[in-house]
C-alpha positions in Angstrom: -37.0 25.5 3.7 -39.2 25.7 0.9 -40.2 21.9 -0.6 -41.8 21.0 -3.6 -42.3 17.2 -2.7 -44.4 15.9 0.2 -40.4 15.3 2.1 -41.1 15.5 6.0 -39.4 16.5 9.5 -38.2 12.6 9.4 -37.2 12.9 5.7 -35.0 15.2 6.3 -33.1 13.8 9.2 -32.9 11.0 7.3 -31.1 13.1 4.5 -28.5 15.0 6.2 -27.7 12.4 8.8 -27.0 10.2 5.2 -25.2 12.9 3.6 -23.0 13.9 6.4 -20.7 10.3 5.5 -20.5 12.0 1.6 -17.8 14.2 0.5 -19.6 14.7 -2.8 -22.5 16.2 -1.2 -20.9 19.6 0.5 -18.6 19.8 -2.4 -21.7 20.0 -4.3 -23.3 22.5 -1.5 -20.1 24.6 -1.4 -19.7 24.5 -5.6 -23.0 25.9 -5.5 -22.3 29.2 -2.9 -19.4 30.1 -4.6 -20.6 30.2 -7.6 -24.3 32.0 -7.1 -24.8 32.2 -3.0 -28.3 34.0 -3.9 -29.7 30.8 -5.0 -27.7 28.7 -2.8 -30.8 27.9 -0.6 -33.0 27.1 -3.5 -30.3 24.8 -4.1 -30.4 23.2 -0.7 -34.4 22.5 -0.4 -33.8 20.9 -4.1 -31.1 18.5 -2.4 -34.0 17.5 -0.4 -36.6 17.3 -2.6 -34.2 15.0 -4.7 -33.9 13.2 -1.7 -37.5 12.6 -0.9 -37.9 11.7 -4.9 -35.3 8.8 -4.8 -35.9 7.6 -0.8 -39.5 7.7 -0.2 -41.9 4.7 -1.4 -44.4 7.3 -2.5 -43.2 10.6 -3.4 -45.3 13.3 -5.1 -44.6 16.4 -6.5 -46.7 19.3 -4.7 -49.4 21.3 -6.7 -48.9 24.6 -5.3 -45.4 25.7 -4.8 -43.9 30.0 -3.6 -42.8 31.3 -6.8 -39.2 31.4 -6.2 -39.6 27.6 -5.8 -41.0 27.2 -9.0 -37.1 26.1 -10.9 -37.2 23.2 -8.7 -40.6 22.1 -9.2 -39.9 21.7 -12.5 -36.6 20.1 -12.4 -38.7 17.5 -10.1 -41.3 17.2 -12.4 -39.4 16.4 -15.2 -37.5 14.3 -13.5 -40.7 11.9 -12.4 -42.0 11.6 -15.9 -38.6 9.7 -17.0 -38.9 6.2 -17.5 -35.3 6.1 -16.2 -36.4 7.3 -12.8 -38.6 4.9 -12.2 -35.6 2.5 -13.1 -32.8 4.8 -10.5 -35.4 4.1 -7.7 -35.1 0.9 -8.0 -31.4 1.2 -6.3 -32.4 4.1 -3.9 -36.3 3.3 -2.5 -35.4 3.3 0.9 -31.7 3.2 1.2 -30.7 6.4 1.8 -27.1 6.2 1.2 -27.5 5.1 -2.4 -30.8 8.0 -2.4 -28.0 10.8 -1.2 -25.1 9.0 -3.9 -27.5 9.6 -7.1 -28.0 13.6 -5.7 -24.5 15.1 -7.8 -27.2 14.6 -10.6 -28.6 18.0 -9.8 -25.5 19.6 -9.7 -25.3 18.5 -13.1 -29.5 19.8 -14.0 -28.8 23.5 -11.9 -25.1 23.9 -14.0 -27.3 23.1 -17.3 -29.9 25.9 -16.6 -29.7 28.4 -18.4 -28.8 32.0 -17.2 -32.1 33.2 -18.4 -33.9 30.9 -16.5 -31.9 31.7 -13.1 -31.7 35.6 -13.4 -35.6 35.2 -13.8 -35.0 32.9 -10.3 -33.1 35.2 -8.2 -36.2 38.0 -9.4 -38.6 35.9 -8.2 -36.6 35.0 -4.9 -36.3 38.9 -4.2 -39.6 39.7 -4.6 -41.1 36.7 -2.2 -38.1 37.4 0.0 -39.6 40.9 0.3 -43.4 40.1 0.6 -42.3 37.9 4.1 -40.5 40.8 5.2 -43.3 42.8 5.2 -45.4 40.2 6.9 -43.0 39.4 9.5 -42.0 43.1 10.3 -45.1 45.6 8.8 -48.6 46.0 9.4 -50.3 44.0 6.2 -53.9 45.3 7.7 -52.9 48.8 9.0 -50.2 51.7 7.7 -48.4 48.8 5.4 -51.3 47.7 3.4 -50.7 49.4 0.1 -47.0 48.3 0.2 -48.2 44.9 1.4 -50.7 44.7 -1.8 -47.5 45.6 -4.2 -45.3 42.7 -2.9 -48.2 40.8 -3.6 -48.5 41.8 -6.7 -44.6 41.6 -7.4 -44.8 38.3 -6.6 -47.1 37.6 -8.7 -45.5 39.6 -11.8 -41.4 37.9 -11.0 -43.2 34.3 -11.3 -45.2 35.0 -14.6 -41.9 36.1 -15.6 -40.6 33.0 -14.3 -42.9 31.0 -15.8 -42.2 32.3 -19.1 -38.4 31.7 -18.9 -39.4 27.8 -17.7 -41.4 27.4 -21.0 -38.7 29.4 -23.4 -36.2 26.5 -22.1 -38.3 23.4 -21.6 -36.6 21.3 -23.8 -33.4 22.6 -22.5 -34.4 21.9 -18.8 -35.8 18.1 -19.7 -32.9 17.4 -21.6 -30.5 18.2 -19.0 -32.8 16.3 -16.4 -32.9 13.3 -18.7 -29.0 13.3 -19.0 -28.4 13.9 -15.4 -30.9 11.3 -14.2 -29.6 8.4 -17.0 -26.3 9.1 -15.6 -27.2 8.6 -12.4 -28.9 5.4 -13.3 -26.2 4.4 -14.9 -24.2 5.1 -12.0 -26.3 3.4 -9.9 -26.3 0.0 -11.9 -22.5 -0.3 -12.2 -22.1 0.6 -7.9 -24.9 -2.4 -7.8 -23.2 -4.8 -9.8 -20.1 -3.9 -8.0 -21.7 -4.4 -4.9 -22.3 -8.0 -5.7 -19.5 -8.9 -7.4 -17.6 -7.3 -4.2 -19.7 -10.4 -2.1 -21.7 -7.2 -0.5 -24.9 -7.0 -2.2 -26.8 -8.0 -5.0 -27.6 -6.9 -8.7 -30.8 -4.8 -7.1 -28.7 -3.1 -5.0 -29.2 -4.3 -1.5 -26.6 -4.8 1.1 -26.7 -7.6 2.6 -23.3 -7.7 4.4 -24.4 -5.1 7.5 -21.6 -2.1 6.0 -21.4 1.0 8.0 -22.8 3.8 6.2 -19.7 5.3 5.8 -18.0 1.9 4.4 -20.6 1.9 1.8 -19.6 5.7 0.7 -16.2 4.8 1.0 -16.6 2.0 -1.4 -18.9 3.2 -3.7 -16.7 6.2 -4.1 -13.6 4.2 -4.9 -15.7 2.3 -7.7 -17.1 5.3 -9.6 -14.2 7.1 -9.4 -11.8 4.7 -10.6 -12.7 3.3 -14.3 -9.4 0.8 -13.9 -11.5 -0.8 -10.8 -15.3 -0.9 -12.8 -12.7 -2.9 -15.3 -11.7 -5.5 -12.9 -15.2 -5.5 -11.4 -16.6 -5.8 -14.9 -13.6 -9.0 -16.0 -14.1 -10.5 -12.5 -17.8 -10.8 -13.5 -17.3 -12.4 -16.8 -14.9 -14.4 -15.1 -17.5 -15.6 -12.4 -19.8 -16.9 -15.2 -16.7 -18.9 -16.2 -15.9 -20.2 -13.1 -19.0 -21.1 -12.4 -19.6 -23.2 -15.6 -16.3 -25.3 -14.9 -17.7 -25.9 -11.3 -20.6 -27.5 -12.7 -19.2 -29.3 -14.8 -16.9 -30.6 -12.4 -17.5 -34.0 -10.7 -18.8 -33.9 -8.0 -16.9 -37.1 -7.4 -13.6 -38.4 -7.5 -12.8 -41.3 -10.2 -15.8 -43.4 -10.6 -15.0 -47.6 -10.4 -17.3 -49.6 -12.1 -18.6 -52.4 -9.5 -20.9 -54.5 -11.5 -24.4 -54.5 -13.3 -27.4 -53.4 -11.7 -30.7 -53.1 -13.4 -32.9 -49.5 -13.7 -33.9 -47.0 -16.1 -30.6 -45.1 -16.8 -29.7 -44.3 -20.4 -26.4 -43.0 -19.8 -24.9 -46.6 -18.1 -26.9 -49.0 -20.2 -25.3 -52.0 -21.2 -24.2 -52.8 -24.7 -26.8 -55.7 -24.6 -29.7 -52.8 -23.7 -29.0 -50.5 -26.4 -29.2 -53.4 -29.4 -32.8 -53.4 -28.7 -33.2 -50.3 -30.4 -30.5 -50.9 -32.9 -33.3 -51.2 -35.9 -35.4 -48.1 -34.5 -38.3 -50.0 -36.6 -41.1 -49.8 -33.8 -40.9 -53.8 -33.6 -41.1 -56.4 -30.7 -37.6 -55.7 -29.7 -37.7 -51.8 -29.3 -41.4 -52.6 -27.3 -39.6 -54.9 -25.3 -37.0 -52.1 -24.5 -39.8 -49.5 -23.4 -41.5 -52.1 -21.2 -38.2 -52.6 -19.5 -37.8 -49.1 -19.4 -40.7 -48.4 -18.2 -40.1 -51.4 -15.2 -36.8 -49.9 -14.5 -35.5 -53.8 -16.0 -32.7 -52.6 -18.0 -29.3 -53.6 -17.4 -27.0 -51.2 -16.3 -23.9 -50.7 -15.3 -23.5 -50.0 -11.5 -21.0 -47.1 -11.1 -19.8 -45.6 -7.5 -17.4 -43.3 -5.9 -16.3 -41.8 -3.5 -16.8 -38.1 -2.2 -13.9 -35.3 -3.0 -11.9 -34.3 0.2 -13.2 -30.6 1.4 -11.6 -27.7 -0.5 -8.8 -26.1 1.4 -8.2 -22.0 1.7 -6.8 -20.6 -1.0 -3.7 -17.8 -1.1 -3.4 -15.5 -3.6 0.0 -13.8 -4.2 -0.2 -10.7 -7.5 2.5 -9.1 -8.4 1.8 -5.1 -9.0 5.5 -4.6 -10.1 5.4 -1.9 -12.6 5.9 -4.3 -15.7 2.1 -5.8 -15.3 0.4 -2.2 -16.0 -2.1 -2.4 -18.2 -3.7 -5.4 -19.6 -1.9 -7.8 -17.2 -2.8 -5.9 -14.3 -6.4 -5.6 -14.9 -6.5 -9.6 -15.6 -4.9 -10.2 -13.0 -6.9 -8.7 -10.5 -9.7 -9.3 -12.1 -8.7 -13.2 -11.8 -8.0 -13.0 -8.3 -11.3 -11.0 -7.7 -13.1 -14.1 -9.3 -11.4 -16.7 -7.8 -12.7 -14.8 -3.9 -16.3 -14.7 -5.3 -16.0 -18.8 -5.8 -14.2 -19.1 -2.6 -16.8 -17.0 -0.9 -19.7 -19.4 -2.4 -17.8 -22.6 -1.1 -17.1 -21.3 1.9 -13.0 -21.0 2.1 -11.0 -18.9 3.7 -9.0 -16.8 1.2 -6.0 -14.3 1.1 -5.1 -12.2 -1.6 -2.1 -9.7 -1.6 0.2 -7.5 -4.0 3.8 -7.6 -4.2 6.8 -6.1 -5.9 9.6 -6.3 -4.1 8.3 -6.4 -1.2 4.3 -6.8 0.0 2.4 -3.9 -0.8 -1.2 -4.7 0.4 -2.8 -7.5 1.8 -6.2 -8.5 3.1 -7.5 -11.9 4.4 -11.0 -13.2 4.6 -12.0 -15.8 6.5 -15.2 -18.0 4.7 -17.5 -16.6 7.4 -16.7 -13.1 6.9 -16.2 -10.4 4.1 -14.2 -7.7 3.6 -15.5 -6.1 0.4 -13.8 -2.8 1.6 -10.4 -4.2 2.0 -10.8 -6.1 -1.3 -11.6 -2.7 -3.2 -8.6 -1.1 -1.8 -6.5 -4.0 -2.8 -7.7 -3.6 -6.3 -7.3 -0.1 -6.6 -4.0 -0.1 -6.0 -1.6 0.7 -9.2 1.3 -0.8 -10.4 5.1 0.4 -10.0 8.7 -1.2 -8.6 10.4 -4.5 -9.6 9.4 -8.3 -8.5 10.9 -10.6 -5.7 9.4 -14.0 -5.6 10.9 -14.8 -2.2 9.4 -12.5 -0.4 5.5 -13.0 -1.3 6.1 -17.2 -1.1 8.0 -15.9 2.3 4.3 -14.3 3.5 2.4 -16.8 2.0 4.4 -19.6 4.0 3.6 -16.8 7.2 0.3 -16.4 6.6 0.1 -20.7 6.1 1.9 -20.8 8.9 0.5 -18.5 11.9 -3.6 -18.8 10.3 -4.6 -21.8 11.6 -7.3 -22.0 9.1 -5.0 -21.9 6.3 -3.2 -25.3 7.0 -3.2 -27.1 3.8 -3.8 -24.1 1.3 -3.4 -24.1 -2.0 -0.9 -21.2 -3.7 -1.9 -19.6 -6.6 0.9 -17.3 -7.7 0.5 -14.6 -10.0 3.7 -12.7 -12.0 4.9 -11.5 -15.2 8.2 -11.9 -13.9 11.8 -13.9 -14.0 14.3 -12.8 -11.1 16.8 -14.5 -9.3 16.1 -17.0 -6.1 19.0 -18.5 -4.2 20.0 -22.0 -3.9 19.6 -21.6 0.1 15.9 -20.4 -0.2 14.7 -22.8 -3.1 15.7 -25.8 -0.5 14.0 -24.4 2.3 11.0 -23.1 0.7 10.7 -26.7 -1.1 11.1 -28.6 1.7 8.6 -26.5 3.2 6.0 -27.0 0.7 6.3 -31.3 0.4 6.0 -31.3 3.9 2.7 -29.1 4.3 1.7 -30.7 1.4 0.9 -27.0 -0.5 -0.1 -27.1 -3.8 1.9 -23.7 -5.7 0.4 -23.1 -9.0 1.8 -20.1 -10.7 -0.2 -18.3 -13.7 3.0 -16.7 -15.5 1.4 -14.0 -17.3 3.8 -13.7 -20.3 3.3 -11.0 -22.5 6.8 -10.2 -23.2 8.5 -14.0 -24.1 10.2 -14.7 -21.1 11.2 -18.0 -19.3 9.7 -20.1 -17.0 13.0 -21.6 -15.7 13.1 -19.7 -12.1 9.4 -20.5 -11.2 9.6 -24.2 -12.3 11.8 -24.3 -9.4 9.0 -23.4 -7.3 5.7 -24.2 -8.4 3.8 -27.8 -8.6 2.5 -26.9 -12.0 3.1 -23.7 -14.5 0.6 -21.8 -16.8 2.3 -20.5 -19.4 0.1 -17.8 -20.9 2.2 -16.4 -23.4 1.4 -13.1 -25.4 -2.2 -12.0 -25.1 -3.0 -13.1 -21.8 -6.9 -13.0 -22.9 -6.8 -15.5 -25.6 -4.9 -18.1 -23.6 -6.9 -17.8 -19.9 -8.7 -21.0 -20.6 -5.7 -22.7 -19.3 -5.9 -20.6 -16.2 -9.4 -21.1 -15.6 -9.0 -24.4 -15.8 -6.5 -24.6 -12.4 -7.7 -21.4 -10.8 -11.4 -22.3 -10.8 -11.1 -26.3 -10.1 -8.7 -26.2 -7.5 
């Protein structure tokens, strides 16, 4: 091993231990034998040294480096004079999963470099390989001095030449390395905001959920290589800002009752009376009298109470994935649901989410004092396909109300494009069923192809009709999905 950053014994533990949970990582290593096994090993110390550059609080590129190192002391010095570097280490200072994620970036540099640059890299790698022979096996003081003296000297020559080649491609090499690395920021920031809008991190990057190592590759692998899950991730965000608006602006009571008059300083519930004072707005005795009182906390008001809102059941969340919602509704869909978990998750509610067709594809559950932001990202990354039953999702969402016992009194939100056929015999049972637990079924009927509403009014409590463009009429949606 042959490092051009101050990365130690303990560094590189830390590396490979890291890397041994990432795929991308030996697919990179192998990539890289197979194509050119002479500088394979070059290769491998510059995995580290990228390492040591994105993990360690205070990394520094070394001064002196062996010639056949000097590719990747470039590539490391270009890459610590970005701006953008500064900005990737701000998701990978000490974590080294996220450190050993942003390392395909180099793949990316050593493919850019140019063959000039590389044969002049293997030169230099045979001529130092052959100067430690010599020291290891000859006599450098005795019979092998001459020949010791022209590997020197070779040495010397392949890394002038070296050198050369380095400064005939600089902007070739710093443009690759300021590619690779904005890339990898940009990377980096999406898995971070993915990571919080999963309930498992935060916008800086930091876990905060206690993930396995190898849950955290698994999920940051199914985010950047899936652009239909960055969508949701992206919608569900926009959706949270939503959400959380209507929450505020939600009372935080149930209907106010007037009770009498009271007297205090409180614009918003003075009396009629009150406000004449300042009818004229001329500065005269009457409006003084009103900033006296004001001032006293004299004013008569009205005296307005209430009473506080019940607790906010679990929620279930029934999609349908049939292959008629690809596209558009899909995306909004999930992304909807995805929302709706992050506001569960802040008010503390136990939530279940699954897919169906005709029958349940996927499901996870996630109790208020627990996440599952694995689970969820599988759930969202599955695709559409099939056709659409509505008795058998309301069938697992009465199960799951049914045998949880923290999901007593849930409210159902159901999601579906669809219009299908529900017997007689079920439509009394499941109706009786819901009056009697006192569940709430709200369906979002996500209508982009004019179809009727007749089959899930037999259902539900209360339809959302959001016919054609399902973006310009979610207002409606937000307003029960988000307030419930």
């Amino acid at each position: 091993m042959k490092n051009v950053t101050n990365v130690d014994t303990m560094d590189r533990e830390t590396f490979h231990e890291a890397s041994a949970n990432i795929a991308k990582i030996e697919e990179i290593r192998t990539a890289v034998k197979e194509a050119d096994p002479e500088l394979a090993g070059a290769f491998e110390d510059l995995l580290e040294d990228g390492f040591g550059l994105m993990y360690k609080y205070a990394p520094k590129v070394e001064e002196k480096v062996p010639a056949d190192r000097k590719v990747n002391k470039r590539v490391a010095s270009e890459m610590t004079e970005l701006s953008e570097y500064e900005r990737l280490r701000k998701f990978t200072k000490g974590d080294a999963t996220n450190a050993s994620l942003s390392l395909d970036m180099l793949k990316r540099v050593y493919d850019s470099l140019p063959e000039e640059v590389k044969e002049q890299q293997r030169a230099a790698q045979d001529a130092q390989g052959n100067l430690e022979d010599i020291f290891a096996n000859g006599d450098p003081q005795g019979a092998d001095a001459e020949e010791f003296q022209a590997a020197i000297d070779a040495v010397k020559q392949a890394g002038e030449e070296l050198d050369k080649a380095l400064d005939a491609n600089e902007d070739t090499i710093r443009q690759a390395v300021r590619s690779a690395v904005e890339e990898a920021t940009e990377e980096a920031s999406e898995n971070a905001s993915a990571m919080g809008v999963l309930g498992c991190g935060d916008e800086g990057g930091e876990i905060t959920n206690g993930m396995s190592t190898e849950a955290r590759v698994k999920l940051a692998s199914l985010v950047k290589n899936s652009e239909a899950l960055r969508e949701v991730v992206k919608l569900a965000g926009r959706m949270k800002q939503i959400a959380l608006k209507k929450q505020a602006e939600k009372a935080d009571y149930e209907r106010q009752e007037l009770q009498g008059v009271e007297f205090g300083n409180d614009l918003m519930k003075l009396t009629p009376s009150e406000r004449m004072l300042l009818a004229n707005g001329d500065g005269g005795p009457l409006e003084a009298l009103f900033f006296k009182k004001f001032m006293n906390k004299a004013l008569m008001q009205y005296k307005i109470t209430g009473k506080d809102t019940k607790a906010r059941g679990p929620i279930v969340v029934p999609v349908d994935c049939s292959g008629s919602m690809g596209g558009q509704p899909d995306t909004w869909s999930k992304a909807l649901a995805l929302a709706m978990y992050m506001i569960a998750r802040k008010q503390k509610r136990d939530f279940c989410f699954f897919l169906f067709n005709t029958k349940v594809v996927k499901t996870v559950v996630i109790k208020k004092n627990e996440n599952d932001a694995l689970g969820l990202t599988e759930i969202l990354s599955h695709g559409t396909g099939g056709g659409t039953s509505f008795e058998v999702p309301l069938d697992e969402s009465m199960k799951a109300i049914e045998e949880v016992k923290e999901f007593e009194k849930a409210d159902i939100v159901f999601i579906t494009d669809g219009d299908c056929y529900t017997s007689e015999k079920w439509l009394t049972r499941f109706n009786k069923w819901r009056e009697e637990k006192g569940v709430n079924v709200c369906t979002l009927f996500v209508n982009t192809w004019g179809g009727s509403s007749d089959e899930i009014d037999k259902f539900s409590n209360q339809v959302v009709n959001l016919a054609g463009d399902v973006i310009k009429h979610e207002d409606a949606a937000f307003d029960v999905a988000f307030t419930i």
